[in-house]
N, CA, C and O atoms as a DFTB+ gen file, in Angstrom:
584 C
 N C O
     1  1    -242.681     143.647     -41.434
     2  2    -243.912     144.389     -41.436
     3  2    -244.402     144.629     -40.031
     4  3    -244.675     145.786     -39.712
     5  1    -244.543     143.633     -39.147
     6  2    -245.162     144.038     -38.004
     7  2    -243.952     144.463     -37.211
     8  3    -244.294     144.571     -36.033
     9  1    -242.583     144.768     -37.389
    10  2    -241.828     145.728     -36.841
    11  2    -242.619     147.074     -36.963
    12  3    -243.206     147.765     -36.130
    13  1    -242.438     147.175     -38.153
    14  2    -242.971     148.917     -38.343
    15  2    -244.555     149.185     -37.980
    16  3    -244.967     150.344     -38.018
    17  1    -245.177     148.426     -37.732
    18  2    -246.524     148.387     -37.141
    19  2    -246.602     148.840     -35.407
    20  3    -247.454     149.501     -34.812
    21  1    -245.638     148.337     -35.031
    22  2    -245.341     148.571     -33.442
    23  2    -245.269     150.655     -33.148
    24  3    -245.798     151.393     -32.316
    25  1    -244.406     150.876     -34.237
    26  2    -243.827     152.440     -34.287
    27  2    -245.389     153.185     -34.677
    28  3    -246.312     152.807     -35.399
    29  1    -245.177     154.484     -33.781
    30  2    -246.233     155.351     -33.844
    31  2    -245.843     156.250     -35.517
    32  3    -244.783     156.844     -35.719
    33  1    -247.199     156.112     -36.721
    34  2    -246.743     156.888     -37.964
    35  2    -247.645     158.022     -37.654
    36  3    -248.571     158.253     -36.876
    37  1    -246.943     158.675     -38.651
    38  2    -247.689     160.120     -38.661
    39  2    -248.663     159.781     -40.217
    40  3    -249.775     160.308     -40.217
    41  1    -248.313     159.007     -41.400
    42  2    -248.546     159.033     -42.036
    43  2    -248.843     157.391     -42.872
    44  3    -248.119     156.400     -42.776
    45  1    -249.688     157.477     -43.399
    46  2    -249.393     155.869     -43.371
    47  2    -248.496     155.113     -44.682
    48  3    -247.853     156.011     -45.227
    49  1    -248.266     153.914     -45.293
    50  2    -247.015     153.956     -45.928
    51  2    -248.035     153.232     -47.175
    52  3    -249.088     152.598     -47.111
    53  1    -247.176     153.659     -48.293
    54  2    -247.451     153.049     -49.696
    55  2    -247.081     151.774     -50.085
    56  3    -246.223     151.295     -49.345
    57  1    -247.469     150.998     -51.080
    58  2    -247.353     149.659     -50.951
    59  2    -245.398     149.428     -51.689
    60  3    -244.702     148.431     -51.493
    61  1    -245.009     150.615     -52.456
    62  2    -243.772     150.854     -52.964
    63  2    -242.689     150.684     -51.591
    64  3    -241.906     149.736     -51.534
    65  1    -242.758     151.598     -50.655
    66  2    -242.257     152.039     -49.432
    67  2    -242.151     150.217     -48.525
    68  3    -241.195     149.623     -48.026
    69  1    -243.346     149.920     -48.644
    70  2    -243.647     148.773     -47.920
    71  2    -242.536     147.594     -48.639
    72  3    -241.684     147.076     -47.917
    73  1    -242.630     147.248     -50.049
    74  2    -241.531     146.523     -50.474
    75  2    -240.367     147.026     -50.358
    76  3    -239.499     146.164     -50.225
    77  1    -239.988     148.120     -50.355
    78  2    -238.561     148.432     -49.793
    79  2    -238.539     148.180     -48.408
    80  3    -238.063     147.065     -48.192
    81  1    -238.809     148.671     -47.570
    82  2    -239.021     147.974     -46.014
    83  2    -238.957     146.947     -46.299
    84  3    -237.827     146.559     -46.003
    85  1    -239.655     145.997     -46.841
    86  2    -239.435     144.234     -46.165
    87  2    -237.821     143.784     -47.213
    88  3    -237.002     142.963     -46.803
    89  1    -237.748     144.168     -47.904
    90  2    -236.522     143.983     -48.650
    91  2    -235.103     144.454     -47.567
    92  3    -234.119     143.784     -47.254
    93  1    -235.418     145.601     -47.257
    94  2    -234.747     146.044     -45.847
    95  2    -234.271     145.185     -44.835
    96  3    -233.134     144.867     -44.487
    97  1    -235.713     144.798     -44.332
    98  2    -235.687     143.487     -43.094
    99  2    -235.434     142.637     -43.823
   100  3    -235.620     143.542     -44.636
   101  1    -235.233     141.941     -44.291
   102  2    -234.638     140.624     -45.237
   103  2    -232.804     140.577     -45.366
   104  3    -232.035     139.630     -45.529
   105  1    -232.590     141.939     -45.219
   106  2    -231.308     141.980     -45.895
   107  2    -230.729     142.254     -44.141
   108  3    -229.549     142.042     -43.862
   109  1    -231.580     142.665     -43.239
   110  2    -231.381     142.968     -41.999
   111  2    -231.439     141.653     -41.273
   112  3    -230.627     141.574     -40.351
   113  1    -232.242     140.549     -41.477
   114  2    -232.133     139.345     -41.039
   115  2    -231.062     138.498     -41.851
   116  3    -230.404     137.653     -41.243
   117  1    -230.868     138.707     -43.229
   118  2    -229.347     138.169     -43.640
   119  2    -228.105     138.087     -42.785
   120  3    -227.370     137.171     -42.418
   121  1    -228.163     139.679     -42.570
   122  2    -226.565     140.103     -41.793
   123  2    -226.593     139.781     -40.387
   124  3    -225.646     139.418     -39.690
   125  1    -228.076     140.002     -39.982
   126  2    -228.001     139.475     -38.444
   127  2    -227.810     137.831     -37.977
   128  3    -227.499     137.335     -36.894
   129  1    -228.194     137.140     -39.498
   130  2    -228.066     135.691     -39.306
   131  2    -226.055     135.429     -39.435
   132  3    -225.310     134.759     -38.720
   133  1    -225.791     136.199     -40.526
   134  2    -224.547     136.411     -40.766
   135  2    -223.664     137.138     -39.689
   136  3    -222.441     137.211     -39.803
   137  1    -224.281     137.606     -38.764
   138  2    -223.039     138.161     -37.361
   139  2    -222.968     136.829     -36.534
   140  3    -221.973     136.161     -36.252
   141  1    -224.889     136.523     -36.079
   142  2    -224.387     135.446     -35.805
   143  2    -223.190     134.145     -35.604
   144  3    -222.491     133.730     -34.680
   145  1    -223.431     133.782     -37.103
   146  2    -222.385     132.658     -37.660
   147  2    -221.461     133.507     -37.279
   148  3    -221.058     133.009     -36.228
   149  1    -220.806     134.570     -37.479
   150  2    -219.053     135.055     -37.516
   151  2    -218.691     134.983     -35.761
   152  3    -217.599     134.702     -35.266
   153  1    -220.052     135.350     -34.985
   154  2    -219.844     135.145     -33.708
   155  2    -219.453     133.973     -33.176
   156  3    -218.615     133.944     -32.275
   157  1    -220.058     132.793     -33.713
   158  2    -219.971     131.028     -33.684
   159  2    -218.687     130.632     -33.553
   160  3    -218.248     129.833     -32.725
   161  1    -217.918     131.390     -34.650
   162  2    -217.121     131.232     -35.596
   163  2    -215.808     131.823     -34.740
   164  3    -214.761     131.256     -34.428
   165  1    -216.222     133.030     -34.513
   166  2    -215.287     133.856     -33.285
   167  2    -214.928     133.436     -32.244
   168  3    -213.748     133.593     -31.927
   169  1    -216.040     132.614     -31.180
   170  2    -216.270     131.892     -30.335
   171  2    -215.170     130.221     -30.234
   172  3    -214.390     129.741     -29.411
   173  1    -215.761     129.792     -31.705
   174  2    -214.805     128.671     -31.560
   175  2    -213.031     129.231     -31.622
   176  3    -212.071     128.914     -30.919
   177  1    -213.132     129.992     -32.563
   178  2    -211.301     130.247     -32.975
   179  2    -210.556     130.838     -31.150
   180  3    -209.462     130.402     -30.792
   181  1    -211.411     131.870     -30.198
   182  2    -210.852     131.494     -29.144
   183  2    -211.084     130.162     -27.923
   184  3    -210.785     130.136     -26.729
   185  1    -211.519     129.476     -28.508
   186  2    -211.620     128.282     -27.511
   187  2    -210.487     127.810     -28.443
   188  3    -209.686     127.116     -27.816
   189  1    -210.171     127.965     -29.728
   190  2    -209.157     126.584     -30.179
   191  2    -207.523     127.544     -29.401
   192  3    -206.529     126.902     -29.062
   193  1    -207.615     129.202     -29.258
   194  2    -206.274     129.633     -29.408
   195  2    -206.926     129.557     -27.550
   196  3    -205.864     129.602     -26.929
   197  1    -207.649     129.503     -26.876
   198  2    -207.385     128.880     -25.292
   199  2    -206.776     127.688     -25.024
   200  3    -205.948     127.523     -24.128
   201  1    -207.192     126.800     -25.830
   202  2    -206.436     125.378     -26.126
   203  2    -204.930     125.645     -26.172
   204  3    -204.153     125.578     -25.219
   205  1    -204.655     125.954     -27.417
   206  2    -203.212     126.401     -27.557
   207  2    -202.078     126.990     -26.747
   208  3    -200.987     126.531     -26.411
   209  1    -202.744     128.279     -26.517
   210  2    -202.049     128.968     -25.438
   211  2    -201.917     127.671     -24.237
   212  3    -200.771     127.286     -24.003
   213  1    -203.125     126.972     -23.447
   214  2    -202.806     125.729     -22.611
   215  2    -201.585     124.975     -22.657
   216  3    -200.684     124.760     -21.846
   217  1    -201.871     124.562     -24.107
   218  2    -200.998     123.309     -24.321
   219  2    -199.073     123.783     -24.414
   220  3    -198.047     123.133     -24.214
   221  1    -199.387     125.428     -24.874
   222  2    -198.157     125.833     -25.217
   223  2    -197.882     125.669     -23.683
   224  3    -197.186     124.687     -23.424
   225  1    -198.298     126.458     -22.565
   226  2    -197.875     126.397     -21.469
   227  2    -196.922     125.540     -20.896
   228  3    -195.817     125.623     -20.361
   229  1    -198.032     124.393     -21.306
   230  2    -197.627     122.754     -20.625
   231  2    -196.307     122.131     -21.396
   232  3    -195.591     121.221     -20.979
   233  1    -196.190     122.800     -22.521
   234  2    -194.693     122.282     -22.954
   235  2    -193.621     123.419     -22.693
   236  3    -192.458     123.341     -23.089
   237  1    -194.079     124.347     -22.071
   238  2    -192.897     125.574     -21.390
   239  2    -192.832     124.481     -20.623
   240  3    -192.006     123.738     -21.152
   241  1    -193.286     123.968     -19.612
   242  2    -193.106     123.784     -18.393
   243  2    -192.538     122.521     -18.212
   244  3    -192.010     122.072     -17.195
   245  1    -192.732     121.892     -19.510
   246  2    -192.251     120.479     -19.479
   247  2    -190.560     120.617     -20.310
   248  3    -189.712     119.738     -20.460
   249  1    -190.541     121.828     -20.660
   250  2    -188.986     121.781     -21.275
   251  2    -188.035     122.602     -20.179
   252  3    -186.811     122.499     -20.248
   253  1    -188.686     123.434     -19.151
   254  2    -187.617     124.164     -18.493
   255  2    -188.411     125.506     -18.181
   256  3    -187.899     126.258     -17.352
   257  1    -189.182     125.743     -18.558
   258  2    -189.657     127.029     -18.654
   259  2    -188.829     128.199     -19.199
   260  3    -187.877     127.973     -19.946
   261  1    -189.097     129.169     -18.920
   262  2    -189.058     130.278     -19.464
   263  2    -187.377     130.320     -19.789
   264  3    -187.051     130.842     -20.855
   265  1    -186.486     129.874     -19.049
   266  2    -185.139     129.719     -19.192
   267  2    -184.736     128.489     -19.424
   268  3    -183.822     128.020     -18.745
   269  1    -185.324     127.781     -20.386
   270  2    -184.906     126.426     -20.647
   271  2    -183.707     126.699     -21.529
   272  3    -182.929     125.754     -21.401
   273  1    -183.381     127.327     -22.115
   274  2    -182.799     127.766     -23.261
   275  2    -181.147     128.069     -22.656
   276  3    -180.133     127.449     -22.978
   277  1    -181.244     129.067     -21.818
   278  2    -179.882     129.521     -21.056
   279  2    -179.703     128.100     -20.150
   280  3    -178.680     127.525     -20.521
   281  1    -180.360     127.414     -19.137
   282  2    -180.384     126.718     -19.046
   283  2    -179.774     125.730     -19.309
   284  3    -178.899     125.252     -18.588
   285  1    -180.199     125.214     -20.536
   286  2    -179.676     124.079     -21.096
   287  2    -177.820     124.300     -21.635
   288  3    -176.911     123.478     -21.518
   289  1    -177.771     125.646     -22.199
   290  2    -176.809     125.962     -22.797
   291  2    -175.516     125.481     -21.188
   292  3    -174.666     124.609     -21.009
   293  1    -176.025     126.547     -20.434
   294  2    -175.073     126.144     -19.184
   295  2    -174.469     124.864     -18.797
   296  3    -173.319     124.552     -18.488
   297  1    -175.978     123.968     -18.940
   298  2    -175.601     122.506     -19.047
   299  2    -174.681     122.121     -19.483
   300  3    -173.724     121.570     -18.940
   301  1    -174.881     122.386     -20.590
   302  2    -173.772     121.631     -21.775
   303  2    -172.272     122.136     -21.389
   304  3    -171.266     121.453     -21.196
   305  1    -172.455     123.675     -21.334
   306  2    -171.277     123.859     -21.127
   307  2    -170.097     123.285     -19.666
   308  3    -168.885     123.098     -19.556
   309  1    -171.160     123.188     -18.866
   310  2    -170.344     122.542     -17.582
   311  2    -169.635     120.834     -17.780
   312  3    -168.614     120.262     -17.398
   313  1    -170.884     120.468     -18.623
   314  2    -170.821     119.040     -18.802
   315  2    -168.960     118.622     -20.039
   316  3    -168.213     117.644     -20.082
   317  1    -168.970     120.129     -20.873
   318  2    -167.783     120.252     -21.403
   319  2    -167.060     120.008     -21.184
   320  3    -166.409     119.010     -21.493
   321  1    -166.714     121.444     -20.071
   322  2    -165.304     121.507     -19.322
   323  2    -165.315     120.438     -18.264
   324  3    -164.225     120.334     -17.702
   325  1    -166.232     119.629     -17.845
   326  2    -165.736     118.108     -17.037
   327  2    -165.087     116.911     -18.010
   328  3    -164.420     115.907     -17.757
   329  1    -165.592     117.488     -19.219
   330  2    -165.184     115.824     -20.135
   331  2    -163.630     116.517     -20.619
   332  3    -162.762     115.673     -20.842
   333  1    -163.334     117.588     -20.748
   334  2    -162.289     117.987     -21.295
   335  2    -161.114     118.038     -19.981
   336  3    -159.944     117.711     -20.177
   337  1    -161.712     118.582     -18.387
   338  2    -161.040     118.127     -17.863
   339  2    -160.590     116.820     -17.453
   340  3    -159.572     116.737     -16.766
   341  1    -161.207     115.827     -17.782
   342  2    -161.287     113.967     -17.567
   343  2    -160.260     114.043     -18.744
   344  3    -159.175     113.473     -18.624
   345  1    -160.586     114.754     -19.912
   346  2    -159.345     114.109     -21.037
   347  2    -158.233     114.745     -20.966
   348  3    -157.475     114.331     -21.843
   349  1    -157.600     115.864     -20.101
   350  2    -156.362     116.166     -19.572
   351  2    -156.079     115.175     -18.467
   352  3    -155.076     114.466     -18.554
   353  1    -157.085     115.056     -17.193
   354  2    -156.674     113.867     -16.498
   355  2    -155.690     112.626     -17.303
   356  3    -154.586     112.098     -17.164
   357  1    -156.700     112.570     -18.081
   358  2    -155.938     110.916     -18.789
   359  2    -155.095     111.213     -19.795
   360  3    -154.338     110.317     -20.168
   361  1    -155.044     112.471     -20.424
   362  2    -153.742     112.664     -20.956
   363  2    -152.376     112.912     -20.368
   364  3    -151.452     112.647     -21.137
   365  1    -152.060     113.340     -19.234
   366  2    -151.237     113.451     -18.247
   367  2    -151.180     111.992     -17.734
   368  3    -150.135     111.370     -17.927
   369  1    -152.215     111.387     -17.094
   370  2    -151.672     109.605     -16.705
   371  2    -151.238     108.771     -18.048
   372  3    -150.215     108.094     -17.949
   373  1    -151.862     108.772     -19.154
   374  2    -150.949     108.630     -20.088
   375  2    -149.527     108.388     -20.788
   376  3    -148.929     107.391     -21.194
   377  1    -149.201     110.100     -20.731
   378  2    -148.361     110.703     -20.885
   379  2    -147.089     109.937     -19.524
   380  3    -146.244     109.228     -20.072
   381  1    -146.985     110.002     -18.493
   382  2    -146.913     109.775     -17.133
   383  2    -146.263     107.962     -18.096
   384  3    -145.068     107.671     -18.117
   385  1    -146.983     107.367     -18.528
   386  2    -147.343     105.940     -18.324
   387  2    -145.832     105.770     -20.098
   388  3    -144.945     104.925     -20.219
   389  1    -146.134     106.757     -20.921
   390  2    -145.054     106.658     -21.871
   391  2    -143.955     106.663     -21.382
   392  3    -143.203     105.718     -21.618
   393  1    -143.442     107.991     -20.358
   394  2    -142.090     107.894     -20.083
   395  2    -141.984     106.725     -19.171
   396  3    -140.923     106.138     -19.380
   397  1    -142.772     106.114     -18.136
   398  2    -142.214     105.612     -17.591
   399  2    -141.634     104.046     -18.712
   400  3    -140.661     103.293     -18.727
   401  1    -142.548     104.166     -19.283
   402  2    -142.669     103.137     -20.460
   403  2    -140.628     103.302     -21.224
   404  3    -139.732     102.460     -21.278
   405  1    -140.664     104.403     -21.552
   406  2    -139.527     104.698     -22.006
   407  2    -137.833     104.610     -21.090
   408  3    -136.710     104.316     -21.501
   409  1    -138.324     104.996     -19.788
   410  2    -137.861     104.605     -18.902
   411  2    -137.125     103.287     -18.821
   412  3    -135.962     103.009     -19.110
   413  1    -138.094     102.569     -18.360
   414  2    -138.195     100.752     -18.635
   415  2    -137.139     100.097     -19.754
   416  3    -136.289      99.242     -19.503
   417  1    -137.388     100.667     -20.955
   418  2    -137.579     100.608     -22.337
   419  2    -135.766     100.120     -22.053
   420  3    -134.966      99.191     -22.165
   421  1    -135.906     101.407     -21.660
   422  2    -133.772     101.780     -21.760
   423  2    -132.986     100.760     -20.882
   424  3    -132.028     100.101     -21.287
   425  1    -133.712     100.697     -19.158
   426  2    -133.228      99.763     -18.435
   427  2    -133.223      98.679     -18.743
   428  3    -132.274      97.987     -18.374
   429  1    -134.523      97.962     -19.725
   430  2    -134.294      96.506     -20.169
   431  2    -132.940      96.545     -21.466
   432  3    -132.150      95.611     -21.603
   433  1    -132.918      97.549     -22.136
   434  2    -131.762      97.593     -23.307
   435  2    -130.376      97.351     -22.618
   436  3    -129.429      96.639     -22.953
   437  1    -130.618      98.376     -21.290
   438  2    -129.280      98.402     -20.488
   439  2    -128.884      96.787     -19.729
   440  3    -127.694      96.675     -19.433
   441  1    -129.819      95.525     -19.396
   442  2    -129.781      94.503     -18.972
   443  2    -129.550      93.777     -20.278
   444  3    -128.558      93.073     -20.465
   445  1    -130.259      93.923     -20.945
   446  2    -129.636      92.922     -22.349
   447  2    -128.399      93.144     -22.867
   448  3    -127.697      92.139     -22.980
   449  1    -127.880      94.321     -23.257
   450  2    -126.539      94.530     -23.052
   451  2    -125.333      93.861     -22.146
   452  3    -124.264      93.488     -22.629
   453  1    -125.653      93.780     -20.881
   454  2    -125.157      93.360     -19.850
   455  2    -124.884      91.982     -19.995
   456  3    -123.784      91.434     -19.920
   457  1    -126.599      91.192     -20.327
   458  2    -126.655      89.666     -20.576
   459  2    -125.662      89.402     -21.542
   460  3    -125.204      88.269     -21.393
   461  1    -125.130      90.067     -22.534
   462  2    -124.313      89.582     -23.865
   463  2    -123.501      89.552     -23.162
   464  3    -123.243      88.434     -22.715
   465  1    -122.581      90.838     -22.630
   466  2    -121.311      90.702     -21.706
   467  2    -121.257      90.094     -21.006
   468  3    -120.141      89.586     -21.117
   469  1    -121.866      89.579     -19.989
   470  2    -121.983      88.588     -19.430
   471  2    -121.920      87.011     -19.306
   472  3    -121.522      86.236     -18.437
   473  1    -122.675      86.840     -20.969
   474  2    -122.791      85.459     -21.121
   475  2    -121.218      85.534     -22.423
   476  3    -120.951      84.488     -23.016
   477  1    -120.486      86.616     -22.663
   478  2    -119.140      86.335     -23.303
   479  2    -118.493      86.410     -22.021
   480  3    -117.859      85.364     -21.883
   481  1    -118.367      87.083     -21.116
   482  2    -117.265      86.274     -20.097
   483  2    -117.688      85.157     -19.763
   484  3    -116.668      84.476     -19.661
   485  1    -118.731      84.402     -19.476
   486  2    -119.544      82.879     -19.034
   487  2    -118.533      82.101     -20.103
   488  3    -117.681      81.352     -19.626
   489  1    -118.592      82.216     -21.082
   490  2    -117.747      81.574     -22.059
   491  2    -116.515      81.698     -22.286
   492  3    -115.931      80.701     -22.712
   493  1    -115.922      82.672     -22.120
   494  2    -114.468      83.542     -21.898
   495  2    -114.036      81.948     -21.123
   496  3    -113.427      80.989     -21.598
   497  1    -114.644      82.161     -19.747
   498  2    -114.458      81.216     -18.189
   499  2    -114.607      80.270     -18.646
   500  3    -113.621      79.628     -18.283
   501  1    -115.281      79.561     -19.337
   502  2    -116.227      78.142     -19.825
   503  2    -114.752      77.527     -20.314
   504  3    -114.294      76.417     -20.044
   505  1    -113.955      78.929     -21.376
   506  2    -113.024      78.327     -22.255
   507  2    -111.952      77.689     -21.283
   508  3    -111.632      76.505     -21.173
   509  1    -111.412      78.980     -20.500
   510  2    -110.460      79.084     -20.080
   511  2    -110.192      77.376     -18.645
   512  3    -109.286      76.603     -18.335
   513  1    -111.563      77.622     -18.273
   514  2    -111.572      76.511     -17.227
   515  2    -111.665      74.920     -17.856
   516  3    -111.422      73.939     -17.153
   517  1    -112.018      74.837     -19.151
   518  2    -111.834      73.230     -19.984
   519  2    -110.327      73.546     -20.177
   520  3    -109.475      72.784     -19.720
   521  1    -109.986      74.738     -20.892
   522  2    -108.117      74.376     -21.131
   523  2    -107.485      74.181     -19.311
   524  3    -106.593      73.374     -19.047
   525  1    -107.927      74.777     -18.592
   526  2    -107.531      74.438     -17.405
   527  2    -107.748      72.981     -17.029
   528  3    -106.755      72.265     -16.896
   529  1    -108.629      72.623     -16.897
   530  2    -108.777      71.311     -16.397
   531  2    -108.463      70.263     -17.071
   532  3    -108.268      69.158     -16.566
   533  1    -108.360      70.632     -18.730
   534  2    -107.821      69.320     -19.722
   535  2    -106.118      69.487     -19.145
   536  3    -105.330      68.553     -18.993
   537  1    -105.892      70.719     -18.931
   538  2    -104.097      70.572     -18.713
   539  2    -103.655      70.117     -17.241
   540  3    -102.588      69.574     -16.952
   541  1    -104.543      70.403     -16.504
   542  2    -104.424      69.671     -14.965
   543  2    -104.790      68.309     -15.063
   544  3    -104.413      67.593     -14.136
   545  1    -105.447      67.782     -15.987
   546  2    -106.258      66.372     -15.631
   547  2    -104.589      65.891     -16.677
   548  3    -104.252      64.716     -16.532
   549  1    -104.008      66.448     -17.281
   550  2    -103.101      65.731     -18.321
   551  2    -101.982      65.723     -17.661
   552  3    -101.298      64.702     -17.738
   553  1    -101.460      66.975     -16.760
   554  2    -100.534      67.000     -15.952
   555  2    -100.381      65.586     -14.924
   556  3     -99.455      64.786     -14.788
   557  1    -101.943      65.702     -14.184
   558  2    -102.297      64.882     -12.970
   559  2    -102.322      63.383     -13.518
   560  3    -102.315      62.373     -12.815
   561  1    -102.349      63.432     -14.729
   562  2    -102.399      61.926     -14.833
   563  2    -101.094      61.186     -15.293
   564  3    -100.807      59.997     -15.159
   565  1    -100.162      62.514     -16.045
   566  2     -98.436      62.421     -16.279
   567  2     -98.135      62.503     -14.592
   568  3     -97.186      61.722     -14.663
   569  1     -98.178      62.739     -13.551
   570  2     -97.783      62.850     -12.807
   571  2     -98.063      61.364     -11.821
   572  3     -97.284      60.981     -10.947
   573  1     -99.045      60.836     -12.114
   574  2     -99.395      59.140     -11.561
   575  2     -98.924      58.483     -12.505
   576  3     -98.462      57.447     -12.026
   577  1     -98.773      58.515     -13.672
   578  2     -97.899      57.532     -14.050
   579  2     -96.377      57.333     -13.848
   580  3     -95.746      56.342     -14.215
   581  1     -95.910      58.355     -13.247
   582  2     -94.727      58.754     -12.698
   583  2     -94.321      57.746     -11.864
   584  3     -93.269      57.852     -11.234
């Protein structure tokens, strides 16, 4: 009411006119109470997505930033081809370590071999030198009783 009191009339208003007017302002202080609140409301949702956006920042920055991604991938991949070259390293010393292994293998077969032949002539000799010496010691002792 004392809105429209302020305004210069040409005519003055009926008491009908007058309840529509304040019904007016009523419904005009509703929505204005109601922008309000949506403003409140507006207000907080960008302080929570200022927050956000912040915090998102701070975990770009704490993972790599903007290229954490390629980044990391590279990582891995270098870190690959070192472990794959370490496991050719040691498959080649390995490998390296069988033949010589095999190597070995044959030369000890080739000495045990040897040892048999060896220890049958040891005995061959063993024989031959008891029939020797039983027939010299039998000779030598037919020969002092002589």
């Amino acid at each position: 009411m004392a809105r429209l009191q302020t305004r210069s009339m040409t005519r003055p208003i009926n008491a009908f006119e007058q309840s529509q007017l304040d019904k007016l302002y009523q419904e005009l202080d509703k929505y204005a109470c109601l922008v309000e609140t949506e403003k409140a409301k507006a207000a907080v949702i960008e302080k929570d997505v200022a927050t956000l956006r912040d915090e998102i920042w701070e975990r770009h920055k704490q993972n790599g930033g903007v290229n954490a991604a390629a980044n990391n991938t590279r990582l891995l991949e270098k870190q690959s081809r070192l472990l794959e070259s370490r496991l050719d390293q040691a498959l080649v010393k390995f490998n390296k370590c069988v033949s010589r292994n095999k190597i070995l293998r044959k030369e000890i077969d080739c000495l045990r071999g040897d040892r048999v032949t060896f220890e049958k002539v040891y005995k061959k000799l063993e024989n031959v030198s008891e029939v020797f010496m039983s027939y010299s010691f039998w000779s030598y002792g037919i020969l002092c009783l002589c």
